[in-house]
LUMFINU-135507 format. One record per residue (C-alpha): residue number from 1; residue in three letters; x, y, z. Coordinates in steps of 0.2 Angstrom, whole numbers, plus 5000, padded with zeros to 4 digits. Layout:
<sites>
SITE, drense, lumro, X, Y, Z
SITE, NUM, ala, X, Y, Z $
...
</sites>
This chain:
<sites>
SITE, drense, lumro, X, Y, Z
SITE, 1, unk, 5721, 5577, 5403 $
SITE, 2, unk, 5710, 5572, 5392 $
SITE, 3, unk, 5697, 5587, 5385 $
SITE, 4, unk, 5679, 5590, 5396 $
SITE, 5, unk, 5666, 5599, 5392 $
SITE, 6, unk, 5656, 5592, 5405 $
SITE, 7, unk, 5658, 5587, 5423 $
SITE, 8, unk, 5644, 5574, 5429 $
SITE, 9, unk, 5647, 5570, 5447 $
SITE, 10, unk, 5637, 5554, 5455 $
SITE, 11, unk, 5636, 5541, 5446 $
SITE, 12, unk, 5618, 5534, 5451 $
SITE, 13, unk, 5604, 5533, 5439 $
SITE, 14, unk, 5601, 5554, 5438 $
SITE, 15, unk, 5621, 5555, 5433 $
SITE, 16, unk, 5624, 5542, 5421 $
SITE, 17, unk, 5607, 5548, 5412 $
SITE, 18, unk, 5611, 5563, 5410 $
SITE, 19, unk, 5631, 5560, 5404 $
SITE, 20, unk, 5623, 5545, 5391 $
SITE, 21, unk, 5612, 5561, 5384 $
SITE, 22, unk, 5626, 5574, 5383 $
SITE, 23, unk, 5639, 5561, 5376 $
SITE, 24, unk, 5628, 5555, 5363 $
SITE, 25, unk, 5626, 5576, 5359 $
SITE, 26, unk, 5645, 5577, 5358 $
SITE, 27, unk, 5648, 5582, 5373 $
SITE, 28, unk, 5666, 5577, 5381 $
SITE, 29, unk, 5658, 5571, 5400 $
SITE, 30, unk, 5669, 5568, 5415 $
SITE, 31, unk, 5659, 5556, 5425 $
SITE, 32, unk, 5662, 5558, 5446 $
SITE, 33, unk, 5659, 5545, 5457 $
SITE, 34, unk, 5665, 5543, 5474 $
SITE, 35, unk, 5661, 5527, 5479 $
SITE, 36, unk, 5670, 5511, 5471 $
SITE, 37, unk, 5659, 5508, 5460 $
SITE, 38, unk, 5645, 5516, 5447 $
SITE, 39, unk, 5627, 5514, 5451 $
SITE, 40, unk, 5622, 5523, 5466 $
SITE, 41, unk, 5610, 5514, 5479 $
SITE, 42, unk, 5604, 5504, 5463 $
SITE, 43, unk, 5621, 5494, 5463 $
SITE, 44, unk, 5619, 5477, 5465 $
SITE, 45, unk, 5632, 5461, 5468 $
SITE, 46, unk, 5632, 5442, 5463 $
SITE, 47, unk, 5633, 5431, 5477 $
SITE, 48, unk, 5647, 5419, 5474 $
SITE, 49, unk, 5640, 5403, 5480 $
SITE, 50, unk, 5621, 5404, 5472 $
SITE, 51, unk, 5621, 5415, 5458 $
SITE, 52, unk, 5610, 5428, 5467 $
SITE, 53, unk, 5610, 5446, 5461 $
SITE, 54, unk, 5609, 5454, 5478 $
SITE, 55, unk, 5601, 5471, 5479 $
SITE, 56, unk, 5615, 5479, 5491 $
SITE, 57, unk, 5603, 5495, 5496 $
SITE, 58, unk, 5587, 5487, 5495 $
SITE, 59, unk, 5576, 5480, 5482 $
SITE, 60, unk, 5575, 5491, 5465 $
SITE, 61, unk, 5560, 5485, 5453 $
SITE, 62, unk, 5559, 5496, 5437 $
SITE, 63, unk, 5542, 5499, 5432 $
SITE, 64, unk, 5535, 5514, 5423 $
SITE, 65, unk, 5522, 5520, 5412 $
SITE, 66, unk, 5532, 5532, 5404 $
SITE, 67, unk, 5534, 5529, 5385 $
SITE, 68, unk, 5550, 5541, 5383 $
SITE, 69, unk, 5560, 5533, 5398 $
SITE, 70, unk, 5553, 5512, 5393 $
SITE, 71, unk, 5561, 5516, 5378 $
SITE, 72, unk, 5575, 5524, 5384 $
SITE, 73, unk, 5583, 5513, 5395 $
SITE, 74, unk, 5578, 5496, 5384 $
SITE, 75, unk, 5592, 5501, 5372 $
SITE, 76, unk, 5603, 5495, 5385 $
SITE, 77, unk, 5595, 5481, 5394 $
SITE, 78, unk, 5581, 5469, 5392 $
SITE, 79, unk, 5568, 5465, 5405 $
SITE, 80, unk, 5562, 5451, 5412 $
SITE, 81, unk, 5543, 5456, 5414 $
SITE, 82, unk, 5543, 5452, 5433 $
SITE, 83, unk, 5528, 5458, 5440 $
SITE, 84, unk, 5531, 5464, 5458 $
SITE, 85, unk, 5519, 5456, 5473 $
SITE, 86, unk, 5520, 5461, 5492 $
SITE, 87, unk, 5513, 5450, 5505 $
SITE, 88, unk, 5511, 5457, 5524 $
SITE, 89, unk, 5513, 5448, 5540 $
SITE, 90, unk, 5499, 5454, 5552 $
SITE, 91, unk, 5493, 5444, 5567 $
SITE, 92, unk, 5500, 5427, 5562 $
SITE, 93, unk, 5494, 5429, 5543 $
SITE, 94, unk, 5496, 5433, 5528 $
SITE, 95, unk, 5490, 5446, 5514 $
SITE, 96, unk, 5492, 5453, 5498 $
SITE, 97, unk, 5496, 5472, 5497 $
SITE, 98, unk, 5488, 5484, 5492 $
SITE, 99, unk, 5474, 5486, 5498 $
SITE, 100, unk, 5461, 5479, 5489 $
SITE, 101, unk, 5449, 5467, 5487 $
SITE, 102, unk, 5461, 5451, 5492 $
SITE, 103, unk, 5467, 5458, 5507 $
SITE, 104, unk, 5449, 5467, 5514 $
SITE, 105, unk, 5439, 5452, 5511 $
SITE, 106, unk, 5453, 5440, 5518 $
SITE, 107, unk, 5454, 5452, 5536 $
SITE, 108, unk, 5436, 5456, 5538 $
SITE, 109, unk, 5431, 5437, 5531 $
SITE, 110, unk, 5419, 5444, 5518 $
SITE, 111, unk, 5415, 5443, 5499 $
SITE, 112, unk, 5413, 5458, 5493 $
SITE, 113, unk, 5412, 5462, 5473 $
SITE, 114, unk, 5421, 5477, 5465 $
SITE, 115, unk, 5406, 5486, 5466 $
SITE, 116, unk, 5404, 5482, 5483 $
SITE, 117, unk, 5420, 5487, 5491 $
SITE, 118, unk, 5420, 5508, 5489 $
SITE, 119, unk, 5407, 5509, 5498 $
SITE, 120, unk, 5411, 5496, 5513 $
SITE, 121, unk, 5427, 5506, 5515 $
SITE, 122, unk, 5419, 5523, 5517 $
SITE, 123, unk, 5405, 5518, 5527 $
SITE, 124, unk, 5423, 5510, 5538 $
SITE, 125, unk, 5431, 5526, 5537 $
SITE, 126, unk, 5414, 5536, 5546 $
SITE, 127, unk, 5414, 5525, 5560 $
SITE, 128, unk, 5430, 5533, 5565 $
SITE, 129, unk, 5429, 5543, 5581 $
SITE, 130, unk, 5429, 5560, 5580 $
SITE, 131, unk, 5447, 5569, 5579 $
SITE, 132, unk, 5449, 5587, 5587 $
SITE, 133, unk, 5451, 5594, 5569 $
SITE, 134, unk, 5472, 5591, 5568 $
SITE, 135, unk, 5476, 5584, 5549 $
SITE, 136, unk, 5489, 5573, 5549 $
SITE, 137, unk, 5495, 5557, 5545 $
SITE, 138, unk, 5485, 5546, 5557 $
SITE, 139, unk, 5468, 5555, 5551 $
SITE, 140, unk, 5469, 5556, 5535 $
SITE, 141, unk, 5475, 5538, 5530 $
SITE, 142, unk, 5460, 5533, 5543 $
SITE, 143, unk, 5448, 5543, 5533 $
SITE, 144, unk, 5453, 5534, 5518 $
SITE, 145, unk, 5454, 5516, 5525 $
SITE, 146, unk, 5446, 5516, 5540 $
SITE, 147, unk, 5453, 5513, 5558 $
SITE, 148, unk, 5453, 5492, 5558 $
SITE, 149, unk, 5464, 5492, 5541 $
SITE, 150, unk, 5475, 5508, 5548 $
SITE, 151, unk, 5479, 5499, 5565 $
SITE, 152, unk, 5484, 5483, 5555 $
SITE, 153, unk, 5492, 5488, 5540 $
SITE, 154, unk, 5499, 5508, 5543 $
SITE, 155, unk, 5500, 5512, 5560 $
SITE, 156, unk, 5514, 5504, 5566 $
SITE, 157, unk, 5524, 5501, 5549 $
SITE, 158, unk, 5523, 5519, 5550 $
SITE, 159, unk, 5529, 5520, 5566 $
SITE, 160, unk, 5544, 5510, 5561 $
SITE, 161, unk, 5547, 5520, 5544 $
SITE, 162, unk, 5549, 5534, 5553 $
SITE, 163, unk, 5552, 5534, 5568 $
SITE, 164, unk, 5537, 5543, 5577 $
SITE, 165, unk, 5520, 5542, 5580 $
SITE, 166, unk, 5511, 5545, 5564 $
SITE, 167, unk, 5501, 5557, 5573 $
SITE, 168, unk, 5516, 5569, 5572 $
SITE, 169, unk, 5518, 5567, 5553 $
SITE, 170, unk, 5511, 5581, 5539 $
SITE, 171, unk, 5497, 5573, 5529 $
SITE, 172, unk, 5506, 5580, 5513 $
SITE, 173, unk, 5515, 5561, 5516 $
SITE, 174, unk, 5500, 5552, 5513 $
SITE, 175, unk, 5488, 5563, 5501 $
SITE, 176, unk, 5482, 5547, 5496 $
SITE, 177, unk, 5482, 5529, 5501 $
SITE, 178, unk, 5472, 5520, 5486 $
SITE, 179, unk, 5460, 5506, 5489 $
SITE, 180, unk, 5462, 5495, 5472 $
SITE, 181, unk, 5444, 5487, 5469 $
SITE, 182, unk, 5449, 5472, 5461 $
SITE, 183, unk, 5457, 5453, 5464 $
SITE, 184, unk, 5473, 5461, 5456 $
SITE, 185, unk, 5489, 5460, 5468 $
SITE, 186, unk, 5502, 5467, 5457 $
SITE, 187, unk, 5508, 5480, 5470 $
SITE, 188, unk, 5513, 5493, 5455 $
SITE, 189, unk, 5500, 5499, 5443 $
SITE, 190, unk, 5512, 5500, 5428 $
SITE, 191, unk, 5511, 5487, 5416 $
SITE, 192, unk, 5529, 5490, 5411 $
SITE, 193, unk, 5539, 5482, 5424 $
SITE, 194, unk, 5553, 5471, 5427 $
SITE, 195, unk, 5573, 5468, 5430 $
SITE, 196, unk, 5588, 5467, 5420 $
SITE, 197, unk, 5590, 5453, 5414 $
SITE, 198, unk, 5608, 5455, 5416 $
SITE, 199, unk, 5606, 5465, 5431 $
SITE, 200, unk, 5606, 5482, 5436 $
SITE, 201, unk, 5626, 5484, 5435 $
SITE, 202, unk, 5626, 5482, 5417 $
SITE, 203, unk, 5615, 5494, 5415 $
SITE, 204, unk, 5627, 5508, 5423 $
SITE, 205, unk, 5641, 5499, 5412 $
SITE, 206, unk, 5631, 5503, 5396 $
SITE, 207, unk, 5625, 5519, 5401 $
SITE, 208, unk, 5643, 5523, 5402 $
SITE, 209, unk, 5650, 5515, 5387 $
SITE, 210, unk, 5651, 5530, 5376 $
SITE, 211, unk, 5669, 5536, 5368 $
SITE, 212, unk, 5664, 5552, 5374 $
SITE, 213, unk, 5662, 5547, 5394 $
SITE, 214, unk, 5675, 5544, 5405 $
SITE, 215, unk, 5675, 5539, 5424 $
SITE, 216, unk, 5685, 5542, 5438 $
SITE, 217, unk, 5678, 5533, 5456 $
SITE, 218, unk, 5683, 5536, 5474 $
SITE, 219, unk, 5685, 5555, 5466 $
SITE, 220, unk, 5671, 5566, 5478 $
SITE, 221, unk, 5665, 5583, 5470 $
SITE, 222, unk, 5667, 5601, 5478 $
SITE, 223, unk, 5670, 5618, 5473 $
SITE, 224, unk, 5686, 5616, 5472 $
SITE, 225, unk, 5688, 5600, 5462 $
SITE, 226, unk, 5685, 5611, 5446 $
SITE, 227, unk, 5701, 5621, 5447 $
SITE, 228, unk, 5710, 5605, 5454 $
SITE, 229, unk, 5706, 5596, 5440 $
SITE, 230, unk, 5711, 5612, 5426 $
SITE, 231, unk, 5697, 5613, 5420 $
SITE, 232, unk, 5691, 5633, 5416 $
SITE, 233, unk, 5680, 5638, 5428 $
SITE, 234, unk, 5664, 5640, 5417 $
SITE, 235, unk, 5664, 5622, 5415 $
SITE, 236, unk, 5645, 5616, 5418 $
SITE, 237, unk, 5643, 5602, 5433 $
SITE, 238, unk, 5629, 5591, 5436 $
SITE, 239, unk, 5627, 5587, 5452 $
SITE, 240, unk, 5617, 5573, 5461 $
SITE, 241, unk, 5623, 5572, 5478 $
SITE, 242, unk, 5616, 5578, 5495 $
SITE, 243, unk, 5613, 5595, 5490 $
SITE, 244, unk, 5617, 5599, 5509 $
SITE, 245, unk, 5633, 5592, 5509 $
SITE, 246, unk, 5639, 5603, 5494 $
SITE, 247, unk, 5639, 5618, 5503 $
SITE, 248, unk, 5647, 5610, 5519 $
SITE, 249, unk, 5633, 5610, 5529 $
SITE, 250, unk, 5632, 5627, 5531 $
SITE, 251, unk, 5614, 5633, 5536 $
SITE, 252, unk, 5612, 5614, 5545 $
SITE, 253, unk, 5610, 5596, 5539 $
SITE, 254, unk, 5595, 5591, 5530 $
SITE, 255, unk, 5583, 5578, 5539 $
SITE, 256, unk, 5584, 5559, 5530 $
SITE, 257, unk, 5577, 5544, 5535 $
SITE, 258, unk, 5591, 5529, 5532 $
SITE, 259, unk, 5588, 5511, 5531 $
SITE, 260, unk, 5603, 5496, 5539 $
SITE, 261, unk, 5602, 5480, 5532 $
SITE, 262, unk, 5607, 5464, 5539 $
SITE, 263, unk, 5608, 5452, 5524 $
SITE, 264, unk, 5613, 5430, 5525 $
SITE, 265, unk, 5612, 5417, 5517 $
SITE, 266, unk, 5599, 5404, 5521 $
SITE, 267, unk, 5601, 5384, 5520 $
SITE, 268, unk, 5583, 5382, 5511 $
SITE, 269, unk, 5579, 5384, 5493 $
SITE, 270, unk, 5564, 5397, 5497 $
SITE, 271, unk, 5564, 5407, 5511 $
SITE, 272, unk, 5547, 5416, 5511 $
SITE, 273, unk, 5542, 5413, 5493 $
SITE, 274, unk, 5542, 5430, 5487 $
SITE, 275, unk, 5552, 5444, 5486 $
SITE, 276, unk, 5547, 5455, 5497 $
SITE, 277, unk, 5536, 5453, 5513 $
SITE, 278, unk, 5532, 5470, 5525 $
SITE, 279, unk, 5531, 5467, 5544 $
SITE, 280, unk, 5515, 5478, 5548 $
SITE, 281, unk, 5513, 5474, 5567 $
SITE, 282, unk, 5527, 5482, 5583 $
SITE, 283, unk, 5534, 5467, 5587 $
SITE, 284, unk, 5544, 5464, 5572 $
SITE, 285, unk, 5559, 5478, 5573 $
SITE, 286, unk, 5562, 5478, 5555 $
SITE, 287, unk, 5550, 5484, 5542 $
SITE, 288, unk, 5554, 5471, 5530 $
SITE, 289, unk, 5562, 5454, 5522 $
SITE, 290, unk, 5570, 5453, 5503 $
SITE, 291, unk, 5572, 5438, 5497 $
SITE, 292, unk, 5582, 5442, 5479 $
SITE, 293, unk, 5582, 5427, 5470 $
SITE, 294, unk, 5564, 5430, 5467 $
SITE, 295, unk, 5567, 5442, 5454 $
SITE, 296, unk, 5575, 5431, 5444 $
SITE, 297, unk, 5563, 5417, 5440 $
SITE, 298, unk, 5568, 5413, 5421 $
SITE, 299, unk, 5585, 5409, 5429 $
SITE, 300, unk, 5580, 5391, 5435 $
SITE, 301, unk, 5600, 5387, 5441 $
SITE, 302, unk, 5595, 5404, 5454 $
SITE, 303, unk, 5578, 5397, 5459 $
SITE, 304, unk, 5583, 5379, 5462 $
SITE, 305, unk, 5599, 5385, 5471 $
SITE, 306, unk, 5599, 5375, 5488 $
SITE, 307, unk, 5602, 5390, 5498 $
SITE, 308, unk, 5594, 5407, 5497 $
SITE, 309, unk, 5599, 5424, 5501 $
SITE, 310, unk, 5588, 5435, 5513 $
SITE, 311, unk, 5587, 5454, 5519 $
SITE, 312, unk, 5579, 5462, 5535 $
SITE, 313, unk, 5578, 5480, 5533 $
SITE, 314, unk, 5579, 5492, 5548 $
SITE, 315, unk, 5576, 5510, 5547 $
SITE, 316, unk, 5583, 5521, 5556 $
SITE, 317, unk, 5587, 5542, 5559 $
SITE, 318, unk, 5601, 5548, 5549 $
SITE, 319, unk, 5617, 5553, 5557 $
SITE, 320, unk, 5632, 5560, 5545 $
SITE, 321, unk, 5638, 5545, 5539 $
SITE, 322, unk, 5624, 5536, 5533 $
SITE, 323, unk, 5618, 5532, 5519 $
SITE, 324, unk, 5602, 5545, 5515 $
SITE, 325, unk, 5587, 5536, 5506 $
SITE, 326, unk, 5570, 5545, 5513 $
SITE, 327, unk, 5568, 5562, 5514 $
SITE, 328, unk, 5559, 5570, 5529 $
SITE, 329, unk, 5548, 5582, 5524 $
SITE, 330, unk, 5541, 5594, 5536 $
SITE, 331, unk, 5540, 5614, 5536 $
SITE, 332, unk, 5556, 5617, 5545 $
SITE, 333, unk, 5567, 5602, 5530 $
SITE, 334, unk, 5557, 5612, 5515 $
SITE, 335, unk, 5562, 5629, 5522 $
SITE, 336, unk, 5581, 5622, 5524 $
SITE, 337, unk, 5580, 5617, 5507 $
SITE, 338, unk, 5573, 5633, 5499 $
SITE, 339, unk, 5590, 5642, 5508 $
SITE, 340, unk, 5602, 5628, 5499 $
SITE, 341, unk, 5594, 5630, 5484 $
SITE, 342, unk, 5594, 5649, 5483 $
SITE, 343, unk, 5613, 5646, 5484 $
SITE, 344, unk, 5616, 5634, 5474 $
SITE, 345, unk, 5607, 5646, 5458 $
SITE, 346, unk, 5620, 5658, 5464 $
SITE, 347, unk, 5633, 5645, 5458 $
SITE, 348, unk, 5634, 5648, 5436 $
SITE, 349, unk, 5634, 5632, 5430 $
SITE, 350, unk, 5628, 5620, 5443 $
SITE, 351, unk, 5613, 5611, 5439 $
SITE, 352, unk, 5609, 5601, 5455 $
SITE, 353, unk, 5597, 5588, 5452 $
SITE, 354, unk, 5594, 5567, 5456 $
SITE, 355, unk, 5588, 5562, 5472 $
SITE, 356, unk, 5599, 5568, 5484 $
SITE, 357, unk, 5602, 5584, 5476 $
SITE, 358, unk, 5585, 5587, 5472 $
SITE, 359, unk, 5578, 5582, 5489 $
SITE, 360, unk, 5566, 5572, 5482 $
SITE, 361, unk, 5560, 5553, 5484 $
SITE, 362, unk, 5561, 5546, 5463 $
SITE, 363, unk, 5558, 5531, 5458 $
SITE, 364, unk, 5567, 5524, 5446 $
SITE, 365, unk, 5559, 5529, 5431 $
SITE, 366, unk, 5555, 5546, 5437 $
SITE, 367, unk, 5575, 5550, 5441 $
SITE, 368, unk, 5578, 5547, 5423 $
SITE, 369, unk, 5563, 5555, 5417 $
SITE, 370, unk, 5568, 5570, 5427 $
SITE, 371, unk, 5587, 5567, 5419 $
SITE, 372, unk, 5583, 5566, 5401 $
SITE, 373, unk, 5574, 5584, 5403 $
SITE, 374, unk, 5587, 5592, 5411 $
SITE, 375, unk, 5601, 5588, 5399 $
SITE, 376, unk, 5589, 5592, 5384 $
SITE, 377, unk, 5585, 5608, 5391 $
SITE, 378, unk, 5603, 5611, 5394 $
SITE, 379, unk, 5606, 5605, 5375 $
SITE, 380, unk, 5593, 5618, 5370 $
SITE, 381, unk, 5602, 5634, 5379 $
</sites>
């Protein structure tokens, strides 16, 4: 076997960050990856007939305003400078997220100015009936928004998100809902944003294409795999899978939130003429439609393809099994978590990290942020 210095095991955007950083130290990495493929829930796959790069987990826009991570990850891929827009259906209509001025003028048939709108939305917010004191979810969004916006927009995508009255959720979830006072309906505030041009695989490709990186896939990582592998035992692993798993479950299974998607392709050149459009109201099961060829639009052979390929998005509660994507924080899941941590800092050399080891909802550009400071400050030990 060739020489390791380093076991990386997951090869999602955490993983491959980190082996990319330690390769280019000279550091020997033996990259892990149990699925198929590299890429994590960011892998995506081309639909044969169309051209289309399918999001296979659900749709991944990179955006950040993070200088050291921009410049990062554009020495491997260029962007196409899509700017990300969400419609919601509510009541037969349809409006541009997030809140803001579009969206509040068009539901309550106004014209309010930017000046206007802060204090239109808190004069909504104090006619909301007097609660018993409880904070949670329900209250505070409807002390940010007001009832009327909460009921259409929040309440029952909520619901659906996660799988119980919103009453019952913690606060902490939504410690702020921001009201944008402007015409502006790019959904992200970050001005860097955009995909691949030559999708998301390629990135994972590049990230990996170091002499100093190797990869095996279908090759799972526990305690054992060390010792199986011949490697010394002080080898350092960094880990980014369901910290849970790791130790077999041992003190319970955290709480996820998981997502099933039923994807087709569609006989029409445009579906729903955007990328993404959230069902708000109870009657729609699924939270959400993608429609991926949107986020493409230099590709004119994708956009004038005669059929389209669409997504419905379904969450539901994880079972083991599933694919974890949300994590469900609540006192009982942060106390859990403390108990594997405090067992994994027993372990020398494991550094658990990513979003499933960390427990931790990251964008994409926060998961490599957080990657490229963990291996420097391992460099620097």
């Amino acid at each position: 076997m060739q020489e390791v210095d380093v076991i990386v095991a997951g090869a999602g955007l955490w993983g491959c960050t980190v082996a990319r950083v330690l390769a280019e130290a000279g550091r020997k990495v033996l990259v892990l990856e149990k699925r198929d493929v590299v890429g994590g829930n960011v892998r995506c796959a081309t639909d044969p007939e169309t051209g289309i790069e399918v999001h296979t987990y659900g749709s991944h826009i990179f955006h950040t305003h993070l200088d050291d991570v921009w410049n990062f990850v554009r020495r491997f891929v260029a962007f196409n400078g899509y700017q990300h827009k969400v419609l919601a259906r509510y009541n037969g209509k349809t409006y541009f997220l997030p809140l803001g001025l579009t969206l509040v003028n068009q539901f309550y048939g106004l014209d309010l100015t930017p000046a206007e709108l802060p204090a239109f939305i808190r004069a909504e917010a104090a006619k909301a009936p007097a609660t018993d004191g409880a904070v949670n979810f329900e209250t505070q969004a409807i002390s940010f928004v007001g009832k009327p916006l909460y009921d259409a927009f929040i309440r029952e995508y909520t619901r659906k998100q996660w799988g119980t009255d919103p009453k019952n959720l913690s606060a902490d979830i939504i410690r702020r809902l921001p009201v944008r006072a402007s015409y502006d309906v790019n959904y992200f505030p970050d001005y860097r944003q955009g995909i691949p041009l030559s999708g998301y695989n390629s990135l994972f490709d590049r990230l990996l294409d170091h002499p100093n990186v190797s990869v095996r896939c279908r090759t799972g990582f526990h305690f054992g795999t060390v010792a199986e592998l011949g490697l010394p035992a002080a080898t350092p692993v960094f880990y980014s899978g369901p910290v849970d798993a790791l130790f077999d479950y041992r003190f319970g299974a955290l709480p996820w939130r998981s997502l099933r998607f039923e994807t087709a392709r569609v006989a029409v050149p445009d579906f729903q003429g955007t990328s993404v459009v959230n069902y708000t109201g109870a009657e729609v099961p699924y939270t959400r439609i993608h429609e991926f060829k949107h986020y493409h639009p230099e590709d004119r052979a994708v956009m004038e393809a005669p059929s389209t390929i669409v997504c419905r998005e379904y969450p539901k509660t994880w079972q083991p099994g599933d694919e974890p994507y949300y994590p469900v924080d609540t006192a009982a899941s942060r106390e859990l978590l403390a108990r594997y941590r405090a067992e994994a800092a027993k372990t020398p050399n494991l550094i658990v990290g990513g979003r499933l080891g960390g427990y931790r909802y990251y964008d994409m550009d926060r998961s490599i942020g957080n990657a490229l400071e963990t291996a420097a400050a391992f460099l620097e030990r």
